[in-house]
Every structure is written in structure tokens, then in C-alpha cells.
KOLKE-37480 format. One record per residue: residue in three letters; x, y, z of N, C-alpha, C in turn; residue number from 1. Coordinates in steps of 0.001 Angstrom, whole numbers, plus 500000, padded with zeros to 6 digits. Layout:
<site><code>ALA</code><n_u>X</n_u><n_v>Y</n_v><n_w>Z</n_w><ca_u>X</ca_u><ca_v>Y</ca_v><ca_w>Z</ca_w><c_u>X</c_u><c_v>Y</c_v><c_w>Z</c_w><pos>NUM</pos></site>
...
//
This chain:
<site><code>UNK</code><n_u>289862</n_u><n_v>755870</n_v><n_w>188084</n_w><ca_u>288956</ca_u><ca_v>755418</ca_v><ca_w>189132</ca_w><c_u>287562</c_u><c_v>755100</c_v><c_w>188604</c_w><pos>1</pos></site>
<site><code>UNK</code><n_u>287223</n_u><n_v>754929</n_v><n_w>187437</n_w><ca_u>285791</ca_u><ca_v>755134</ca_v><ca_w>186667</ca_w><c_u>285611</c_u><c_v>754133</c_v><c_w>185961</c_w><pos>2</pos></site>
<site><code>UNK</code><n_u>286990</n_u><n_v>753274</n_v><n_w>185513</n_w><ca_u>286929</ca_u><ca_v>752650</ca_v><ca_w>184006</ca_w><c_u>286681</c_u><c_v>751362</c_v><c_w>184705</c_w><pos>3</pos></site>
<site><code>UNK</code><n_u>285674</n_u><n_v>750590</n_v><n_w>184722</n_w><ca_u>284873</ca_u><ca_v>749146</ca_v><ca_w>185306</ca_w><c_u>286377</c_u><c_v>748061</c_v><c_w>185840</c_w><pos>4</pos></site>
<site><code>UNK</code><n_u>287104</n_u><n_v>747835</n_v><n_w>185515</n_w><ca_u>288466</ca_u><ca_v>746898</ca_v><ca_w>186101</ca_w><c_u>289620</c_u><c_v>747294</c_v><c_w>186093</c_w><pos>5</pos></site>
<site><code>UNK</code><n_u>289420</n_u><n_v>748612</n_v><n_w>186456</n_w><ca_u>291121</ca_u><ca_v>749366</ca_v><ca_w>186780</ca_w><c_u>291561</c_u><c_v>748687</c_v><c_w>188176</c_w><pos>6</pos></site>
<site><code>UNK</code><n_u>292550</n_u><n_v>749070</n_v><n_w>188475</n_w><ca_u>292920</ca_u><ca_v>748619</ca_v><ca_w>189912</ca_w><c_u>292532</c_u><c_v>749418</c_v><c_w>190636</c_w><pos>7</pos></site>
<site><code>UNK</code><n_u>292259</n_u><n_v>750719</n_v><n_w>190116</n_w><ca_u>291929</ca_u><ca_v>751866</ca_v><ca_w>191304</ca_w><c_u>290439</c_u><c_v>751356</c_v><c_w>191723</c_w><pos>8</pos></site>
<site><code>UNK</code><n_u>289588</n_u><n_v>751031</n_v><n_w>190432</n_w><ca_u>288071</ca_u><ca_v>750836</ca_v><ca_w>191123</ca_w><c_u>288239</c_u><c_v>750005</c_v><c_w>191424</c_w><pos>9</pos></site>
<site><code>UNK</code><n_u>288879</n_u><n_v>748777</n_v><n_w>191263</n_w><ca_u>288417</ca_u><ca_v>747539</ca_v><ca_w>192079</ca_w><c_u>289027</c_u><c_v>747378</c_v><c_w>193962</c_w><pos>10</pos></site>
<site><code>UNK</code><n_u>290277</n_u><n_v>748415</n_v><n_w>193731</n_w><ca_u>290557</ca_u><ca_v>748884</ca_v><ca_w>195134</ca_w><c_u>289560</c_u><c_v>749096</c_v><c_w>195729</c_w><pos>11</pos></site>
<site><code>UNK</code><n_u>288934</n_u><n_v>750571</n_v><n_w>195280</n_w><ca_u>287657</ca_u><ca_v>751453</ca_v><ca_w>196203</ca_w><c_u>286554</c_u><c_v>750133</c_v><c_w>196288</c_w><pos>12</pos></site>
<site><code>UNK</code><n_u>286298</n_u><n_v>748998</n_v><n_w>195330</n_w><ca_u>285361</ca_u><ca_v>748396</ca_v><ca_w>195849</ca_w><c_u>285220</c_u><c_v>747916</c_v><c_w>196735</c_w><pos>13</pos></site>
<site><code>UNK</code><n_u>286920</n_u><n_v>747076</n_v><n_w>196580</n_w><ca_u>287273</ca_u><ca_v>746262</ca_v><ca_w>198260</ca_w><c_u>286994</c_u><c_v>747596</c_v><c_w>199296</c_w><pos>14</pos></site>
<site><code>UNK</code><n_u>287575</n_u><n_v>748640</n_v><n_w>199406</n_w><ca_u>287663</ca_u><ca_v>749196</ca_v><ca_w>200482</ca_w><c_u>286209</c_u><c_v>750001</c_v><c_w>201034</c_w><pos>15</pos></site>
<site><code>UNK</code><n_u>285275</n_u><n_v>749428</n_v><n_w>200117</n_w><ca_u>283909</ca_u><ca_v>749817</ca_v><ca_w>200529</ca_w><c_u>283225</c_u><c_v>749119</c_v><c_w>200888</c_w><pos>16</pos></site>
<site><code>UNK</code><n_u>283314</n_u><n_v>747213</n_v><n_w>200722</n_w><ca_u>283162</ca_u><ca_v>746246</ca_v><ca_w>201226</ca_w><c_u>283681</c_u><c_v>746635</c_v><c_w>202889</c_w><pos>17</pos></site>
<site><code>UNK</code><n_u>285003</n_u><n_v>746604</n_v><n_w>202845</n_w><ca_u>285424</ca_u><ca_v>746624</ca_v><ca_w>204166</ca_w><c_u>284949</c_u><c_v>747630</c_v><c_w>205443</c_w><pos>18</pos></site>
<site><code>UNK</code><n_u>284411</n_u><n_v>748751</n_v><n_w>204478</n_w><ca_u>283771</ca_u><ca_v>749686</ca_v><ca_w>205808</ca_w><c_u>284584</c_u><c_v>750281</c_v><c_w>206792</c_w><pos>19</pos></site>
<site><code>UNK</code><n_u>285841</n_u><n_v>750861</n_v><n_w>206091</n_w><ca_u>286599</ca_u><ca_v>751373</ca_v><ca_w>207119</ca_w><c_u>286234</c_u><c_v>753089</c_v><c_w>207287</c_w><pos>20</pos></site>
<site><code>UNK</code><n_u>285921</n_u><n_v>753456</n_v><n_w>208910</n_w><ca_u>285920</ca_u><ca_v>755126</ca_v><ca_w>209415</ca_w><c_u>287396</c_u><c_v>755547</c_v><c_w>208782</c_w><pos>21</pos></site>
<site><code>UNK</code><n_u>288490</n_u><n_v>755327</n_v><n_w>208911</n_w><ca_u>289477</ca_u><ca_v>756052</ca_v><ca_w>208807</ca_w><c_u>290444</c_u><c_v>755118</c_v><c_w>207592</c_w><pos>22</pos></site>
<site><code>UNK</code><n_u>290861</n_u><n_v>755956</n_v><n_w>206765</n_w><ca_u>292196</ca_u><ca_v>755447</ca_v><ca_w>205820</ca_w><c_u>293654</c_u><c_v>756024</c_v><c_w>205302</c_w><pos>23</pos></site>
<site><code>UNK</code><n_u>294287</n_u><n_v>755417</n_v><n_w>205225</n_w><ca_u>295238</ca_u><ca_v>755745</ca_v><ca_w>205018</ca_w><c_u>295885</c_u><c_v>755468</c_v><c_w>203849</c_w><pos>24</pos></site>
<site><code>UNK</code><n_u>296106</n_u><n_v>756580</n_v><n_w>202639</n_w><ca_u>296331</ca_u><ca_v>756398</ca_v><ca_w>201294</ca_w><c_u>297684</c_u><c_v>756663</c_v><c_w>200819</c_w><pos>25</pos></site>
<site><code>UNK</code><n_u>298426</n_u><n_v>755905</n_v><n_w>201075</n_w><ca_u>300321</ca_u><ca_v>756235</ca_v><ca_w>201108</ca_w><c_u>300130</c_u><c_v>756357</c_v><c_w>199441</c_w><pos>26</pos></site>
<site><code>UNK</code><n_u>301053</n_u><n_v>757310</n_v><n_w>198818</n_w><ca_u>301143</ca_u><ca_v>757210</ca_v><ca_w>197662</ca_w><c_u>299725</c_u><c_v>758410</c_v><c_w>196867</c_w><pos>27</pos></site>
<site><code>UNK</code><n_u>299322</n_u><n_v>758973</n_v><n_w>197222</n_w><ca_u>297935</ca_u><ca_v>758973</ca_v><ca_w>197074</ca_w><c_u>297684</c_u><c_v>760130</c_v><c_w>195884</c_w><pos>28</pos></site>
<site><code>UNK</code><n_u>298978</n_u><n_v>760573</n_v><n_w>195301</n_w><ca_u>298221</ca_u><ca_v>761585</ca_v><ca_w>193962</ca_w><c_u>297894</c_u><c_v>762603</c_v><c_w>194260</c_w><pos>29</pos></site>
<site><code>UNK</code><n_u>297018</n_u><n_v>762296</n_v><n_w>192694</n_w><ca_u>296019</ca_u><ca_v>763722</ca_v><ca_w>192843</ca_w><c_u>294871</c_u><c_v>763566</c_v><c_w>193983</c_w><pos>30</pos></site>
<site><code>UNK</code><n_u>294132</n_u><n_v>762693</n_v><n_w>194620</n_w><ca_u>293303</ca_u><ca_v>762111</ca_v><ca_w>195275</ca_w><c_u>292530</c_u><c_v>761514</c_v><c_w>194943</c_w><pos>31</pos></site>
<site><code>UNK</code><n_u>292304</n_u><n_v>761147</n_v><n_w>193801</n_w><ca_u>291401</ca_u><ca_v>760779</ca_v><ca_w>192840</ca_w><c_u>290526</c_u><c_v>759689</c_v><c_w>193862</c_w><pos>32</pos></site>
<site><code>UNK</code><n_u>291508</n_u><n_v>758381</n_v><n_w>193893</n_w><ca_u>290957</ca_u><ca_v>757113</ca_v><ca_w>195163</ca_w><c_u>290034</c_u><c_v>758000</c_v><c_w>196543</c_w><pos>33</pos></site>
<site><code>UNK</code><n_u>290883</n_u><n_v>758938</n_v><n_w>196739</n_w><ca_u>290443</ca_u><ca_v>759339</ca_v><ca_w>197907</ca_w><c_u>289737</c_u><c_v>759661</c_v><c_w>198343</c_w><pos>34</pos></site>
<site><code>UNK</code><n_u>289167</n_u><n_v>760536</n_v><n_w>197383</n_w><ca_u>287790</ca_u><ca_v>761222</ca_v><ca_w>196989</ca_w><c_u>286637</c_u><c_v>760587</c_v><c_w>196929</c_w><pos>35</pos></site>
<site><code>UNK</code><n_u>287160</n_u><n_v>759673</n_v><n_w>196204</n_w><ca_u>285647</ca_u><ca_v>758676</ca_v><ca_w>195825</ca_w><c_u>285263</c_u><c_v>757628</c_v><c_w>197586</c_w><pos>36</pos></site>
<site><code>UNK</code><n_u>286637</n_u><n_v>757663</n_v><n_w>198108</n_w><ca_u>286319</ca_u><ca_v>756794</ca_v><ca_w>199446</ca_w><c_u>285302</c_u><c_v>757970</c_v><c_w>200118</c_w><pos>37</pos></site>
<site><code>UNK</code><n_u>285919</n_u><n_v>759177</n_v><n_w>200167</n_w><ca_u>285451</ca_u><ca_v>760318</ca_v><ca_w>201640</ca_w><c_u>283855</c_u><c_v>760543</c_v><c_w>200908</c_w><pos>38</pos></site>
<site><code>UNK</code><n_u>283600</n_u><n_v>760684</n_v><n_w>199478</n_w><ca_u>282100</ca_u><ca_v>760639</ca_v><ca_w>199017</ca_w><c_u>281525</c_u><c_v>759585</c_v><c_w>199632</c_w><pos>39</pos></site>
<site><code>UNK</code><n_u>281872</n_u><n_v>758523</n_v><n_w>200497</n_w><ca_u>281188</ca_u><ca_v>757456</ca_v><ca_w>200841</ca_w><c_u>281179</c_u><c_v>757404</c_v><c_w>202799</c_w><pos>40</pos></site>
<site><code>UNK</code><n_u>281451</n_u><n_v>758643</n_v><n_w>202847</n_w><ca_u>281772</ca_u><ca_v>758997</ca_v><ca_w>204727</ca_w><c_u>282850</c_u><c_v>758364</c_v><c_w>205026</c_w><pos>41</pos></site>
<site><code>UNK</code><n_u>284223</n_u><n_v>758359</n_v><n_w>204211</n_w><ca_u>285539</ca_u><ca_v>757597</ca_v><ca_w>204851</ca_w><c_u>286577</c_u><c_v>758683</c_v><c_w>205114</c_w><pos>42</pos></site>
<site><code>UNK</code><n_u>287114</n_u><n_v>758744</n_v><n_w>206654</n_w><ca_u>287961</ca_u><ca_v>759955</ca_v><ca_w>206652</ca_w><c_u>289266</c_u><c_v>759500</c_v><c_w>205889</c_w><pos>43</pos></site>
<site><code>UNK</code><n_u>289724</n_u><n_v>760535</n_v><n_w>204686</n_w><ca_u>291456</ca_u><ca_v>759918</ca_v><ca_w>204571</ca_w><c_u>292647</c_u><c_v>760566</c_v><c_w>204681</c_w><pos>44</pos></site>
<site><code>UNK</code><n_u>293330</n_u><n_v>760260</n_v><n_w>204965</n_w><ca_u>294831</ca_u><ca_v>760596</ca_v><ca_w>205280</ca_w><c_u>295578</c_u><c_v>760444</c_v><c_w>204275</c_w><pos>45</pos></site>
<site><code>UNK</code><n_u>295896</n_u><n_v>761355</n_v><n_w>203014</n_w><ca_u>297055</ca_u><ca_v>761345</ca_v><ca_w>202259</ca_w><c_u>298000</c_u><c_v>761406</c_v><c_w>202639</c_w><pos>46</pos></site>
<site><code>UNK</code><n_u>299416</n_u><n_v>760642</n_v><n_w>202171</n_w><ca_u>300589</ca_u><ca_v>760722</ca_v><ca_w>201759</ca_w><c_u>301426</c_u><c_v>760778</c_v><c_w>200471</c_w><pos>47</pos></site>
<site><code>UNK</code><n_u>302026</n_u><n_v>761328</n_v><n_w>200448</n_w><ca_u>302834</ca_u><ca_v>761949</ca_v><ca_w>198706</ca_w><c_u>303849</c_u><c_v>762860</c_v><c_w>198730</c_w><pos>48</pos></site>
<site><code>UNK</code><n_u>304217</n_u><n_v>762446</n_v><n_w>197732</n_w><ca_u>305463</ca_u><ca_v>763453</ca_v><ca_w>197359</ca_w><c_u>305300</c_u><c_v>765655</c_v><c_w>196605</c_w><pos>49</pos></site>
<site><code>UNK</code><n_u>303953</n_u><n_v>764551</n_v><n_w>196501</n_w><ca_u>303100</ca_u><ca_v>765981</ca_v><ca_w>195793</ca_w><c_u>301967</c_u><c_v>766546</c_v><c_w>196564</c_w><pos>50</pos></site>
<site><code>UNK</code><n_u>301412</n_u><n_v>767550</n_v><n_w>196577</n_w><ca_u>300162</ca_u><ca_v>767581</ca_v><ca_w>197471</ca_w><c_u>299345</c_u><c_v>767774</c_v><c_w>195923</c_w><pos>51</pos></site>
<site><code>UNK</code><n_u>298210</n_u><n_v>766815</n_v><n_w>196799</n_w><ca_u>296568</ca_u><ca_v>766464</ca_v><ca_w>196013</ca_w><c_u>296138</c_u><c_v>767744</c_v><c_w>195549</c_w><pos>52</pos></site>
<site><code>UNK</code><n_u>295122</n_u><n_v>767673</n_v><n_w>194723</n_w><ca_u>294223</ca_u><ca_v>768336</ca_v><ca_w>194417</ca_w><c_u>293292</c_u><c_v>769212</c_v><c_w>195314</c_w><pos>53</pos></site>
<site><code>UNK</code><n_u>293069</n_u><n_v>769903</n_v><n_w>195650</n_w><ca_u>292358</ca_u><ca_v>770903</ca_v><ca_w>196804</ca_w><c_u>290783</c_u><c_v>770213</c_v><c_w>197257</c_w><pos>54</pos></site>
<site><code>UNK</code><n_u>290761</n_u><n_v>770211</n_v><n_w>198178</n_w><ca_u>289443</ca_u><ca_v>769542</ca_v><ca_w>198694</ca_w><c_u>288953</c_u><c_v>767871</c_v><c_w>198377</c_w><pos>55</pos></site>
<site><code>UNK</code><n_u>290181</n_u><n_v>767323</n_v><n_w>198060</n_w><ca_u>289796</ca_u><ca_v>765785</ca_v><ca_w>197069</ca_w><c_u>289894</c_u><c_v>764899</c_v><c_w>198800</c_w><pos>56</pos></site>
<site><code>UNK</code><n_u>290859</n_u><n_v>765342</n_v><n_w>199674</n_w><ca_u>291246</ca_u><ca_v>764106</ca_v><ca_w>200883</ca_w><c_u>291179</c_u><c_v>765249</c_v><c_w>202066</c_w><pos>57</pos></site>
<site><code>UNK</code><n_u>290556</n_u><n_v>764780</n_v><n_w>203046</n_w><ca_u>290742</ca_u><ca_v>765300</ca_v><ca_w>204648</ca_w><c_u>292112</c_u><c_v>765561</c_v><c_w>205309</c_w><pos>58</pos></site>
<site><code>UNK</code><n_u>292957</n_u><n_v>764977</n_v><n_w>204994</n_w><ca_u>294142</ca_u><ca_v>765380</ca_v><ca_w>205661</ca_w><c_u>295332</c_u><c_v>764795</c_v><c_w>204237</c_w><pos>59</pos></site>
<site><code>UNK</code><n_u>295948</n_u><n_v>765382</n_v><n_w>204736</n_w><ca_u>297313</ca_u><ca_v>765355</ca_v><ca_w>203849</ca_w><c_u>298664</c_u><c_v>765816</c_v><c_w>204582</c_w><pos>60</pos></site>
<site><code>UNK</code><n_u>299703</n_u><n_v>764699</n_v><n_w>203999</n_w><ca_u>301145</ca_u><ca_v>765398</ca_v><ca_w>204822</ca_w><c_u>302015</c_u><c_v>764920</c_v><c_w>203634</c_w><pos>61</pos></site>
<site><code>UNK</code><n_u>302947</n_u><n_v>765710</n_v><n_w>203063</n_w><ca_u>304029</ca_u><ca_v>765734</ca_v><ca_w>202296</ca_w><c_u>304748</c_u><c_v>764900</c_v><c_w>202835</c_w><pos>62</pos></site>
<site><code>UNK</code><n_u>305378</n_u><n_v>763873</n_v><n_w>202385</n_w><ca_u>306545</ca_u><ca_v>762722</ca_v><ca_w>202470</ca_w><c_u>306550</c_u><c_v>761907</c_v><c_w>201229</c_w><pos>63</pos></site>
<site><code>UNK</code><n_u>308136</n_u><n_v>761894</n_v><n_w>201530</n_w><ca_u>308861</ca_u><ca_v>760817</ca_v><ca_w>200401</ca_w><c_u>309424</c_u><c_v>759677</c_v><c_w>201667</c_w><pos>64</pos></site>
<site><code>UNK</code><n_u>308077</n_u><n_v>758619</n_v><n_w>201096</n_w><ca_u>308598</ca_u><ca_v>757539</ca_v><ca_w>202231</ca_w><c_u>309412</c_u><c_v>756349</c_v><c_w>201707</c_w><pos>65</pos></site>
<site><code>UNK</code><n_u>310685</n_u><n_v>756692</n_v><n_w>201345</n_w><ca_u>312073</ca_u><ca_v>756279</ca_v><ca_w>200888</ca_w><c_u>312677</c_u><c_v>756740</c_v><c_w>201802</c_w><pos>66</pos></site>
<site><code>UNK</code><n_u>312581</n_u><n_v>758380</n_v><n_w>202437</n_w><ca_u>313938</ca_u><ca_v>758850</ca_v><ca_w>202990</ca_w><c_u>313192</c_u><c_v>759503</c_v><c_w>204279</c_w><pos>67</pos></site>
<site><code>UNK</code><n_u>312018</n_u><n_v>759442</n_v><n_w>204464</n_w><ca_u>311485</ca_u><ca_v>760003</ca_v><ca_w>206081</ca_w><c_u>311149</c_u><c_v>758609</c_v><c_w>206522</c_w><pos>68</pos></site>
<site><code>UNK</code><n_u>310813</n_u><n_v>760028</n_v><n_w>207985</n_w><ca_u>309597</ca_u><ca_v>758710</ca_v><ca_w>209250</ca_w><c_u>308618</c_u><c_v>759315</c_v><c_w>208270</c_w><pos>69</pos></site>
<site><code>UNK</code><n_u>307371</n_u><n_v>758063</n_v><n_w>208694</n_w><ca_u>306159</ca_u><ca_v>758411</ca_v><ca_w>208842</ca_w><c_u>305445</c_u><c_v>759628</c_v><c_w>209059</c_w><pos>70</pos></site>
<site><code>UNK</code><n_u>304819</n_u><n_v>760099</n_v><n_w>209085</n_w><ca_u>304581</ca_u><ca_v>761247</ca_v><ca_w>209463</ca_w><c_u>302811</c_u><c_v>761117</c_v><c_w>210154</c_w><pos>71</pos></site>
<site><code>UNK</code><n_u>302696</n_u><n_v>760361</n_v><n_w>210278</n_w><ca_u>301314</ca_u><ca_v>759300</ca_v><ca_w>211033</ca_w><c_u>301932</c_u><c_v>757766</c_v><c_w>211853</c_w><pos>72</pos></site>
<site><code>UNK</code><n_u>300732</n_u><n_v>757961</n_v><n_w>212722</n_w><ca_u>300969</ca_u><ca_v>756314</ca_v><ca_w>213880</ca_w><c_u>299918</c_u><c_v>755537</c_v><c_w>212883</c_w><pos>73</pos></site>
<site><code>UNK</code><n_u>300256</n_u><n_v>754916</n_v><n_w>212095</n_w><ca_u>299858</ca_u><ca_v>753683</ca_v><ca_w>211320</ca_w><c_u>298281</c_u><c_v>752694</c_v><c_w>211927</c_w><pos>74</pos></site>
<site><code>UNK</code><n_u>298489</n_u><n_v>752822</n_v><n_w>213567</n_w><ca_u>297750</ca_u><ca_v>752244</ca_v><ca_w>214427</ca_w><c_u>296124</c_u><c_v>752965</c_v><c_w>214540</c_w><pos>75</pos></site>
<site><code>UNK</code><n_u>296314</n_u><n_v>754057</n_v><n_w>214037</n_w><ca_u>295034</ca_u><ca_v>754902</ca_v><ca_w>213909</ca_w><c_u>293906</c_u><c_v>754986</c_v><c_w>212633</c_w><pos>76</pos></site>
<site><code>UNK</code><n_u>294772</n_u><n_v>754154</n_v><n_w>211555</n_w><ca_u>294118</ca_u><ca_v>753620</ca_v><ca_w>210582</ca_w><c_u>293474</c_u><c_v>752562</c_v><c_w>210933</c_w><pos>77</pos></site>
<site><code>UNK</code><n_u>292063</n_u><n_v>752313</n_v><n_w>210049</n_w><ca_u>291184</ca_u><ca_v>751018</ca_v><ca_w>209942</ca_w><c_u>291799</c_u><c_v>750018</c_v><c_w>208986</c_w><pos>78</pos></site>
<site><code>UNK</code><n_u>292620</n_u><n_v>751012</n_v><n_w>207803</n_w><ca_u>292646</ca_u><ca_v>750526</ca_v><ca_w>206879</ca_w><c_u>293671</c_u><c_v>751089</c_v><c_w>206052</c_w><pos>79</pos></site>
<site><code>UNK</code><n_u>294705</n_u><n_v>750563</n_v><n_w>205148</n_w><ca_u>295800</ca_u><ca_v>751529</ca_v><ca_w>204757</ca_w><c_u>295916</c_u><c_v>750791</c_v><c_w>203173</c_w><pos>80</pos></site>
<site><code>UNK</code><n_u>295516</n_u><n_v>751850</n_v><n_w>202009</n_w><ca_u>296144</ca_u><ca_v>750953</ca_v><ca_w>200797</ca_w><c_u>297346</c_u><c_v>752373</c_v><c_w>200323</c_w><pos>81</pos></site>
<site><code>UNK</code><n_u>298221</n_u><n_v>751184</n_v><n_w>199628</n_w><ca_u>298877</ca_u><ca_v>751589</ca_v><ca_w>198720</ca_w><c_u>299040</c_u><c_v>751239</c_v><c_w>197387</c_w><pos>82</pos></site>
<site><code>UNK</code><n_u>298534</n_u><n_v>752001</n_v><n_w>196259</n_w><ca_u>298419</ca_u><ca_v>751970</ca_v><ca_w>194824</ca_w><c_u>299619</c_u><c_v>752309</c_v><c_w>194276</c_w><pos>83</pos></site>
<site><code>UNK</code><n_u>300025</n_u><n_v>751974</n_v><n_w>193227</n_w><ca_u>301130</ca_u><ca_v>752263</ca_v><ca_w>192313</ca_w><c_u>301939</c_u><c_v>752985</c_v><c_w>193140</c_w><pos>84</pos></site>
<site><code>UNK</code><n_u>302779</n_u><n_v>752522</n_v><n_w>194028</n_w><ca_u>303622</ca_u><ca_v>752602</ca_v><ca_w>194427</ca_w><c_u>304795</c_u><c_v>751929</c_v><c_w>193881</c_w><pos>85</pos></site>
//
């Protein structure tokens, strides 16, 4: 998330351009992305197979979204990326 033309920073750039209150980070790691959004007042919503790093994202729910529902209404996001997925 640091190194000047990764995909992760140039993600967080777009998604700081865009100015979204709420996000939704399918795929989301350790939180690394996530972190750097909520340092900027963005609430986020992890999804993963793993749970994040402690205190990196506002909400988090365990899913492998291959073989569940959702586990969020999609409609409550501003904004939803998915990275290396």
C-alpha cells in the first residue's frame, strides 16, 4: 500500500478521489487497504476468508464468497472494491 504504483495505492487514490462514507472491501486481508481508507474518515466493511489484523477495519465478517451468501446488503455501500481477488 506504500510503494508509489502498486495497485493497492493507486486503488486508495481512486477511492479517496471518490469520497465514499462507507466501503466495502471483499477480499480484504490483513487490512492493510483498509486502514489507510478509515485513516481518512472511511467506514469499512471487511470480507475474507481470514480475519484482518486487529483494529486495521471497522467491521469484519468471515466468508468464502465462492460457497456463501453475502453476509452484507451490498446497497449500503458507497463504494465496494475488490483487490486480488
Amino acid at each position: 500500500t506504500f510503494v508509489e504504483y502498486s495497485s493497492h495505492k493507486l486503488a486508495i487514490k481512486k477511492v479517496l478521489e471518490l469520497k465514499p462514507t462507507k466501503l466495502l472491501d471483499i477480499g480484504c486481508g490483513p487490512g492493510f487497504v483498509g486502514k489507510r481508507c478509515e485513516d481518512h474518515g472511511i467506514e469499512v466493511t471487511g470480507l475474507d476468508q481470514h480475519q484482518p489484523i486487529k483494529n486495521m477495519i471497522s467491521h469484519f465478517h468471515k466468508c468464502n464468497i465462492d460457497e456463501n451468501k453475502l453476509p452484507v446488503d451490498l446497497n449500503q455501500f458507497d463504494l465496494i472494491i475488490m483487490l486480488d481477488i
